[in-house]
N, C-alpha and C positions, 0 to 999 in steps of 0.2 A: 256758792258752789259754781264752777263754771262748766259753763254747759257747753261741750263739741260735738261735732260731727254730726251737724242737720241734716236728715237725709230726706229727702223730698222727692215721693212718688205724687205726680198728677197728672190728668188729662185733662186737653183740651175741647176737643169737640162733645164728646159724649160727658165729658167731667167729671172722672173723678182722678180724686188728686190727691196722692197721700204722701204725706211728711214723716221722716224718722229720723229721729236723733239718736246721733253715742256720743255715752260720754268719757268714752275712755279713750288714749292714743297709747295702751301698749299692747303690742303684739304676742307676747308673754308671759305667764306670769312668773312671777320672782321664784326660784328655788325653795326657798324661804318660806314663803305662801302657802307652799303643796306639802311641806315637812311640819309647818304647824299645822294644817287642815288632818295631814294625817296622824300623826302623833294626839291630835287632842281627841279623832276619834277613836281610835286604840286605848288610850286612858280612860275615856268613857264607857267603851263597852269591856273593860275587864275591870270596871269599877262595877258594871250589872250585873258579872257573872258569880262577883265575890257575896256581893249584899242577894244575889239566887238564891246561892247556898245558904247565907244567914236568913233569908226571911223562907224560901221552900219556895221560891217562887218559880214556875215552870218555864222551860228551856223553851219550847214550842209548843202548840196546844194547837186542834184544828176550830175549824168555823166552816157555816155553810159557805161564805164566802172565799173560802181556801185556809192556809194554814198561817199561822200567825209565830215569828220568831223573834228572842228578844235578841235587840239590837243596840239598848244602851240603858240611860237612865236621865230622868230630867233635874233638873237644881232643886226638884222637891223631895228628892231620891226617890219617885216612882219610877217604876220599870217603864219602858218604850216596848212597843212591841211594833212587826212590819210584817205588813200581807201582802200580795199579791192580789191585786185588783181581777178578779177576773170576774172565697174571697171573692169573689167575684162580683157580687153587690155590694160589698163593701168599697170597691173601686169603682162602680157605677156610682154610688152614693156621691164621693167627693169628685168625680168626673176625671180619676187620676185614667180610668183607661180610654179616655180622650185625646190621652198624652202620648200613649202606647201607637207602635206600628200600628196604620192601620186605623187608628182614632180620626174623631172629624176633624184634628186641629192639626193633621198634616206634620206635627215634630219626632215621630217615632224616637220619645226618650222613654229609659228603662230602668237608667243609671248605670245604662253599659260603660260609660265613655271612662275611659282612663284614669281622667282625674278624680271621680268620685270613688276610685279604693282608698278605705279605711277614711270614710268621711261620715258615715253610718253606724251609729254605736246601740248599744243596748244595754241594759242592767236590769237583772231579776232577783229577785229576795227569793228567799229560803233555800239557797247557796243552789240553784239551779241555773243550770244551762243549754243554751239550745242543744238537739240530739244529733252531733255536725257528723253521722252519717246518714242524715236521713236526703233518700233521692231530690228533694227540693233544693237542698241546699248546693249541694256536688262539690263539697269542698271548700267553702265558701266562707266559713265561720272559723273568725280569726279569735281563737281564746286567749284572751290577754294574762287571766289567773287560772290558777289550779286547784280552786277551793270547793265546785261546785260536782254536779254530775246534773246529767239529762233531766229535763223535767217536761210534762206533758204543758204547763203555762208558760215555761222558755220559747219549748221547741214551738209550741200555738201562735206568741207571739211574732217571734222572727219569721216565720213564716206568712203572716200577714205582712210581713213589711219583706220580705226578697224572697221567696217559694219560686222559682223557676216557671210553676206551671207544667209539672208533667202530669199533675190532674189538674187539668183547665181552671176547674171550680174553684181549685184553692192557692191561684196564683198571685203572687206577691203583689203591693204594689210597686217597691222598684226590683221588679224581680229579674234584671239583665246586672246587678251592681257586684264589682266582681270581688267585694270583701264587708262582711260585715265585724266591728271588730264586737269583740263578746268580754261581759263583767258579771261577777256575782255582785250581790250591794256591801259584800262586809268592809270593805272601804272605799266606797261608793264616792265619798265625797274629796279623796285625794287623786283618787283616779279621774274622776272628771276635773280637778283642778289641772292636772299632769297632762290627759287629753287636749293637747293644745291645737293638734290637726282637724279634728271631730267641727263637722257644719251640723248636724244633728243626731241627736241622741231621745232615746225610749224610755221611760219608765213606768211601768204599770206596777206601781206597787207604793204603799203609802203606810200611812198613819193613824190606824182606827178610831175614832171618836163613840162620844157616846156610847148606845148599847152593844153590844154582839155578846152571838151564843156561842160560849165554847163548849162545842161540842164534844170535846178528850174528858171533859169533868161531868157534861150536859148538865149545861146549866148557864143562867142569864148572869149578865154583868153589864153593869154600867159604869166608865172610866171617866167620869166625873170625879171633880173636886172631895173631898168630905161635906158634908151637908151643903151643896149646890144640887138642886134642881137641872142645871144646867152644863152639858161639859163647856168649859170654856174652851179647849182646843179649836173649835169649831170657827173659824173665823179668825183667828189667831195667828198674826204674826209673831211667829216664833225663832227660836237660835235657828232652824235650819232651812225655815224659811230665809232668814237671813243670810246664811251661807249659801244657798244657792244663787243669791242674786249677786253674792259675792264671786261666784264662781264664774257667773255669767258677765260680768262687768271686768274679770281681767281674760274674757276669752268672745272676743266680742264678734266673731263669729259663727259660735256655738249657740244653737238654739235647744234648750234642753226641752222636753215634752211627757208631761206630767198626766196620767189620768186624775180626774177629777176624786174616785171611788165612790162605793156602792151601796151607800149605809141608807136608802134612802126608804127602803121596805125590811129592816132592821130595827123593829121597835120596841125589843123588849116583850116582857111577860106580861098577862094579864093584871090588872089592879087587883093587890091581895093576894100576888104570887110571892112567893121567896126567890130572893134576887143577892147577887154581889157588888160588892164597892169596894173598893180601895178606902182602908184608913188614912191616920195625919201620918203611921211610919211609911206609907205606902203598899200597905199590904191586903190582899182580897178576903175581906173578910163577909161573911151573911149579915147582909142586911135587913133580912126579916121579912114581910108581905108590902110591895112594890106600893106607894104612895100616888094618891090620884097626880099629883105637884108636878111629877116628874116629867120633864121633856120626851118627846119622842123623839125618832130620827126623818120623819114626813113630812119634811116643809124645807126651807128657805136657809141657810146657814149652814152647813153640814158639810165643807170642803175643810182640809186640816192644813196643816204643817209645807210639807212641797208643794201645792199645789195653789198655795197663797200666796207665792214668791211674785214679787211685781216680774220679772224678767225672764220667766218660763210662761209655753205656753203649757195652760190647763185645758183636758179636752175631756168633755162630755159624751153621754150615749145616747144614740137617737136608733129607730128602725130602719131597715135599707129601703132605697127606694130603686128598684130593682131597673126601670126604665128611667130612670134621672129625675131630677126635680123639675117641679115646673111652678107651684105654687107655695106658699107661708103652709097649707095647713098637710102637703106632703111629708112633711117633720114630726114625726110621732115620737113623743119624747118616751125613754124607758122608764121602768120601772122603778128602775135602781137608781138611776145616776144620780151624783151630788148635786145639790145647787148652791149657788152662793147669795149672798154678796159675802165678801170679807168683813173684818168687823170696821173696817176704816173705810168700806163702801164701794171697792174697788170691781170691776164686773169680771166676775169667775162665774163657771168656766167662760174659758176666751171664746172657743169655738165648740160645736160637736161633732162627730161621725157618728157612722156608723157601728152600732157596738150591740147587738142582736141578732145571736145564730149565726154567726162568722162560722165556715167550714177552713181551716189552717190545718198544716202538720200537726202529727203525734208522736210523741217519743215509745209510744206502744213497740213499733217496732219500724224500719227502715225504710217503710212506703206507708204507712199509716197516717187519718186523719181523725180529725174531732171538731164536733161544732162546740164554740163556747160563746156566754154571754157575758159581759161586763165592759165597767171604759178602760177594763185591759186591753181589752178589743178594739175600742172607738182608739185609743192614743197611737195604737201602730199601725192603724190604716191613715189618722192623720200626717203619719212622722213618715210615713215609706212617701206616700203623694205629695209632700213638699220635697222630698228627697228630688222631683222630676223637676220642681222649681229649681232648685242649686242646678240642675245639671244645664237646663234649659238656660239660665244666667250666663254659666261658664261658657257655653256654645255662642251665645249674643257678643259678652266680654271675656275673647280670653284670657285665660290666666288668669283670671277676679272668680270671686264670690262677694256672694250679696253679705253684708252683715243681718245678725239674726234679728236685727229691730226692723229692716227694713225686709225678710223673709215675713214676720211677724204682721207687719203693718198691710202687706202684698195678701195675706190669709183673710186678715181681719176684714180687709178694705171690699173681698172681694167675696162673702159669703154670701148666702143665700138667705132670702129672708125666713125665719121662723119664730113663732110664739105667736100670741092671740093679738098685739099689738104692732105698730111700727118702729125698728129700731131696738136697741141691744135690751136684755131682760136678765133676771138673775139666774134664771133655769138654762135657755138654751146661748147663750151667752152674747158673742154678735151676729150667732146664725150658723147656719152646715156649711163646712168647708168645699169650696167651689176651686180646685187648681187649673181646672181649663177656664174660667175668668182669669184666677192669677196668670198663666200663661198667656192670655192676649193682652192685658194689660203691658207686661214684657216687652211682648213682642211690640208693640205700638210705641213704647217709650223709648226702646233701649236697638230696636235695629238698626242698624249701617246698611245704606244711608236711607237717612231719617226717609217717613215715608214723609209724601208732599200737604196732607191735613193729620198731622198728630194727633190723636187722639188721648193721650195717657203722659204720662212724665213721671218718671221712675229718678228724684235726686236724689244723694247723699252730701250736706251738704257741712258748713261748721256755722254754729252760735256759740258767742262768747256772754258771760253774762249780762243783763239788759239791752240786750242786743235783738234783732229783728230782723226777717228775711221776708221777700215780699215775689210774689210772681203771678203777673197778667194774665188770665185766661179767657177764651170765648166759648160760652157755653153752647152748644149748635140745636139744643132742644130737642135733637135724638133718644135722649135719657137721663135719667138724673144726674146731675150734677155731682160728685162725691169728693171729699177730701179728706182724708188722715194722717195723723203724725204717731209717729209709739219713737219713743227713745227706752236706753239701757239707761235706770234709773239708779243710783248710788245706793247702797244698805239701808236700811230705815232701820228707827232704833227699836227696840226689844227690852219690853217688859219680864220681869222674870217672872215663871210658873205662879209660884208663891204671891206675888204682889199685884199679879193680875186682877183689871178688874173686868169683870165679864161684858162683852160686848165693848167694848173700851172704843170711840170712835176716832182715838188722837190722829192724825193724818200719819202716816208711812212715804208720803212720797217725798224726793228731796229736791228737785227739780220741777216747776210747776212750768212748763211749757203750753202755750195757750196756741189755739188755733182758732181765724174769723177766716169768711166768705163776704167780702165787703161789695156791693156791689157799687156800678158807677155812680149813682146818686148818693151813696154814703150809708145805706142803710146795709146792718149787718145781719150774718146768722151765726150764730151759735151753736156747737155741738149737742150733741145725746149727753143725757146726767141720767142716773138713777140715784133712788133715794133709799139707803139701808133703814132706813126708819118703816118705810113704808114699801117692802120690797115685791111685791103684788102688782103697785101702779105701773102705767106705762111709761117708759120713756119720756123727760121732754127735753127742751132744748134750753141750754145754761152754761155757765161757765163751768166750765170741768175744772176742779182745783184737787182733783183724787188718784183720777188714774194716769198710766203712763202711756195710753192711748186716748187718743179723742179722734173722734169719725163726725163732717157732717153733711149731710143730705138734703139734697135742694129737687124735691119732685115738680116737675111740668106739672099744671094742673090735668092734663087729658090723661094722663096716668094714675089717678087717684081711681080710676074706676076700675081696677082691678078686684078679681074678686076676695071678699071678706073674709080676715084671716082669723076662720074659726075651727074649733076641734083640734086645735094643734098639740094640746099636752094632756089628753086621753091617757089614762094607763093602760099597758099593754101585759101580757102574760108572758113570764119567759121560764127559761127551763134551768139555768143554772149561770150561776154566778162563780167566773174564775178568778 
């Protein structure tokens, strides 16, 4: 497969240096493309509504986690169903109002500037839409379909990610952006193929796994297989996992953003309750007093469908840290959030925010608000503070944007550390999103004229297959040394439902791009590996041959004395899950 467009972010004095490849050179995608993506989802979901009616299977049903609508059917002929994952610390948290007028980093971005109308998208299930007369917005929500109406988890959302701020408390993070354009999900996946202008995109809404209570019948269900213990979705590269990376590999500036979701204190009825399962026709049948056997949903594996796409990022939920970060054990992970790995090993979520007791818009009524908790939350406080990165790029280079591998790599490269160990984990993924890092990195790499000790190196550059790219740095012992690379990775292949074998570890990636730190005597370092076998331990340092990112970290010894990064993933108590 041949691999283009090496994009190579690094620094020089402070060191870090991150690489990113694409591998795509078309600017659009085919007609063709966006007519089969939407015609086969149209087939699909009027094939679910038909086999509804034949099996009585329900249209929508709620949960404590919000409400759940069917949206198709898989090759096993089970029903799909889709939820809704559900300011001002939440933009402390990832340092976006650092970026803001007035912030210590001096760029007063907002996502005022001209070029980011309609580069900002969203998409909500359960045919909901932001409430575009509510005071935050002023106008601002651009509704691209006609199939939705206001919703309190729309209007929540977008307002985390562009609110104006005429209550301080619940201002956006790119809240100067003069258009956001707006989608319900019912053909979610031709609309973002069609979105060819879109630098990034929201979605807080997913693919439930395992248990949940539906609360319309009240009563437990587990969407597991027939006699598994175990749902296999969980970790599963699937058809739309697959399409989304399709999506993102012919729009290779589009970075889509996926919440993680919230199954993670969702575990089902006590041993010896009566519980639901899905039979072989696919249908919710009693299954009788709940099995000790059975999997919960409290551990390590529990990311679905979108959110396991190699080419989107996945973002998790942490608690705000109201005066900034400063330390690993400031990251108090929630309650709920998903963790991963994938079942091919890959580190989901990518990053996290903040996603506990966000105060946003309400669709209540045209000045109202609401706190909610979930990585509905955490994904649109990520997706509005990289919005300031695009904007902050364009102002560097104009007329350019970054591609979404090297937006991706700039997040990754520049988090914060979190978890009990050093280095990416399968809970809080490569760490809490830091944009005022990303933004000096930037600014160091990418200004005219260059300053006179570079710090940073921000490439994009091209590899052709067996091919290699190589660039000199001096590390000045200021600070760790850092390097990463993420490329847009071609489709992996896709097991069907049925022939699945659970946890199945076959590789998904198609392009295996290696990254060393060679130093002048010849001795190398190595990236961060995790091991889905063993997804507990820490981090070490190995050949990465799984994901489409690799990061690696070279600490000065006088820095290892920092303090010990303990109590990081503490459960926390939260109030409600949108």
């Amino acid at each position: 497969m041949l691999k283009k467009y090496l994009s190579l972010l690094g620094f020089l004095s402070l060191g870090p240096m991150v690489v990113l490849a694409q591998v795509n050179d078309k600017n659009r995608p085919e007609k063709a493309f966006v007519q089969r993506i939407r015609l086969d989802q149209e087939l699909n979901y009027a094939k679910a509504i038909n086999l509804a009616k034949e099996k009585n299977w329900r249209l929508e049903l709620n949960t404590p986690a919000g409400k759940l609508r069917l949206v198709g059917v898989n090759s096993m002929g089970f029903p799909v169903y889709e939820q809704n994952y559900s300011n001002a610390v939440a933009a402390a948290t990832t340092r976006a109002n650092q970026l803001w007028p007035g912030g210590s980093s001096g760029l007063s971005l907002s996502g005022s500037s001209a070029a980011m109308r309609d580069k900002l998208g969203i998409w909500e299930a359960e045919s909901q839409t932001p409430l575009p007369g509510h005071v935050e917005f002023d106008g601002r929500i651009n509704q691209k379909d006609n199939t939705g109406s206001p919703g309190l988890h729309a209007t929540h959302v977008a307002g985390t990610m562009v609110a104006k701020g005429v209550n301080p408390s619940a201002k956006g993070m790119a809240f100067g952006i003069p258009s956001l354009i707006s989608y319900d999900t019912r053909s979610n996946q031709s609309e973002l193929a069609a979105e060819t202008g879109l630098l990034l995109s929201n979605h807080s809404y997913g693919i439930p796994g395992g248990w949940n209570f539906n609360s319309t019948d009240n009563r437990w269900e587990f969407y597991g297989r027939p006699n598994e213990n175990e749902d296999f979705e969980f970790g599963y590269y699937s058809p739309l996992s697959q399409i989304m990376d399709s999506i993102a590999f012919n729009n290779p500036n589009h970075l889509m953003v996926f919440s993680a979701g919230n199954p993670r204190n969702q575990n089902g009825p006590a041993v010896g309750t009566n519980y639901f399962r899905p039979n072989a026709q696919g249908t919710l049948i009693s299954a009788g007093p709940r099995p000790a056997g059975i999997s919960s949903n409290d551990s390590y594996d529990i990311i679905t469908h979108y959110g396991i796409a190699k080419n989107v990022l996945t973002v998790g939920a942490v608690t705000g840290i109201p005066s900034g970060y400063s330390r690993p054990s400031d990251v108090v992970m929630s309650s709920f959030s998903a963790w991963g790995p994938t079942d091919d090993g890959r580190i989901k979520p990518d990053v996290v925010a903040m996603g506990v007791g966000l105060l946003s818009s309400s669709n209540a009524t045209g000045n109202s608000y609401a706190t909610l908790s979930g990585t509905s939350m955490s994904a649109p406080n990520a997706t509005g503070s990289l919005l300031l990165l695009q904007e902050h790029y364009q102002k560097l280079v104009p007329s350019n944007f970054m591609r979404s591998a090297t937006l991706k790599a700039i997040a990754i490269h520049t988090t914060d550390e979190a978890g009990g160990q050093a280095g990416p984990d399968y809970a809080f993924g490569w760490g809490l999103l830091n944009v005022l890092k990303g933004s000096q990195v930037m600014s160091q790499a990418l200004a005219s004229p260059a300053p006179a000790n570079r710090e940073s190196l921000v490439l994009e550059n091209s590899l052709v297959q067996g091919g290699s790219f190589s660039r000199t740095v001096i590390a000045s012992g200021k600070g760790p040394l850092v390097a990463t690379i993420c490329w847009i990775d071609p489709v992996g292949p896709v097991v069907p439902e049925a022939s699945y074998v659970l946890n199945d570890r076959s590789k998904k990636l198609i392009n295996d791009l290696d990254i060393r730190i060679t130093r002048a005597g010849g001795a190398s370092t190595l990236p961060w590996t995790l091991s889905p076998d063993n997804p507990s331990l820490a981090a070490q340092k190995g050949d990465n041959t799984i994901d489409n990112v690799e990061k690696i970290e070279i600490i000065p010894l006088r820095y290892h004395t920092k303090e010990p990064c303990k109590g990081a993933t503490k459960l926390i108590p939260w109030s409600s899950v949108a």
